[in-house]
C-alpha positions as a Python dict, from the first residue, in 0.01 Angstrom:
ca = {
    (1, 'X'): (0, 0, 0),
    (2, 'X'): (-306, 156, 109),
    (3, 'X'): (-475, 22, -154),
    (4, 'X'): (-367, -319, -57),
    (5, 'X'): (-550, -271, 303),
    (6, 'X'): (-879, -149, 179),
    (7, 'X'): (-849, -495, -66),
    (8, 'X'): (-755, -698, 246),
    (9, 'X'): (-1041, -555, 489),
    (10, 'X'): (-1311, -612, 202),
    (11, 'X'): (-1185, -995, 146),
    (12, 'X'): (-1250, -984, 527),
    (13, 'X'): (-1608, -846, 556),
    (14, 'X'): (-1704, -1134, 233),
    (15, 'X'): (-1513, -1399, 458),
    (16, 'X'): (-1681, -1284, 749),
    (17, 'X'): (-2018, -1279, 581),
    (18, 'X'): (-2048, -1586, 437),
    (19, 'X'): (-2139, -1828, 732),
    (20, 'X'): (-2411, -1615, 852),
    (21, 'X'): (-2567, -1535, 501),
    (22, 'X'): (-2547, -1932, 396),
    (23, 'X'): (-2639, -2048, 752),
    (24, 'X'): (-2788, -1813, 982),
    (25, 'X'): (-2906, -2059, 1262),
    (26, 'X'): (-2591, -2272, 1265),
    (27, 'X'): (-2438, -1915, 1276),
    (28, 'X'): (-2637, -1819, 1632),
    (29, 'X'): (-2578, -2138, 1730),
    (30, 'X'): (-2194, -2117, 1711),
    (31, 'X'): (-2197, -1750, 1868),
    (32, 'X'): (-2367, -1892, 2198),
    (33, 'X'): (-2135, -2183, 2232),
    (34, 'X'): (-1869, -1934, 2164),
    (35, 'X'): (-1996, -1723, 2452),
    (36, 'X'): (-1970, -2025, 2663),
    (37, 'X'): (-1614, -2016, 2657),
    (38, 'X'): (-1354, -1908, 2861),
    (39, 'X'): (-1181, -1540, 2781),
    (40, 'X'): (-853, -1716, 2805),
    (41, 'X'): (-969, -1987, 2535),
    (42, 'X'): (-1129, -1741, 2294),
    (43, 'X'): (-832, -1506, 2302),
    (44, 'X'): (-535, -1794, 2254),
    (45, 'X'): (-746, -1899, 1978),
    (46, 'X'): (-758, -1525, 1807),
    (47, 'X'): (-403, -1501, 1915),
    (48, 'X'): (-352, -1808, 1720),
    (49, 'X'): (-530, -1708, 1423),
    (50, 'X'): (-348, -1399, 1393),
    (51, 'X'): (5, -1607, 1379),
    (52, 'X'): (-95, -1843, 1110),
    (53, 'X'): (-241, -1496, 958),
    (54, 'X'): (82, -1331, 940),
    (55, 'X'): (276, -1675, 865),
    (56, 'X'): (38, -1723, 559),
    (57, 'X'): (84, -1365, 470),
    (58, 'X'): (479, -1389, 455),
    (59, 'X'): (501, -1622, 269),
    (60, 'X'): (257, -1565, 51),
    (61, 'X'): (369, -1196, -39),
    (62, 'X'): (759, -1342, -74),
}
């Protein structure tokens, strides 16, 4: 199981790295709109991710 997490947070990091490496200015660009935006916005949208996350995740491990 733990070995399943470490595999999960890496896949993460490569996600998470591959805008800014491929596009760095359209990367800064989308961080200041993003700061433009209401807390309430930003966090239904994380709150959102996080659902389709754990909806992908079931069904995906089933």
């Amino acid at each position: 199981m733990w070995n399943d997490l470490w595999v999960a947070l890496a896949l993460v990091l490569v996600v998470e790295g591959l805008l800014p490496a491929l596009n760095p200015r359209g990367y800064r660009r989308m961080l200041q709109l993003l700061g433009e935006r209401d807390d309430r916005l930003i966090r239904n949208f994380g709150l959102l991710l996080m659902i389709v996350g754990a909806i992908a995740l079931y069904f995906l491990k089933s």
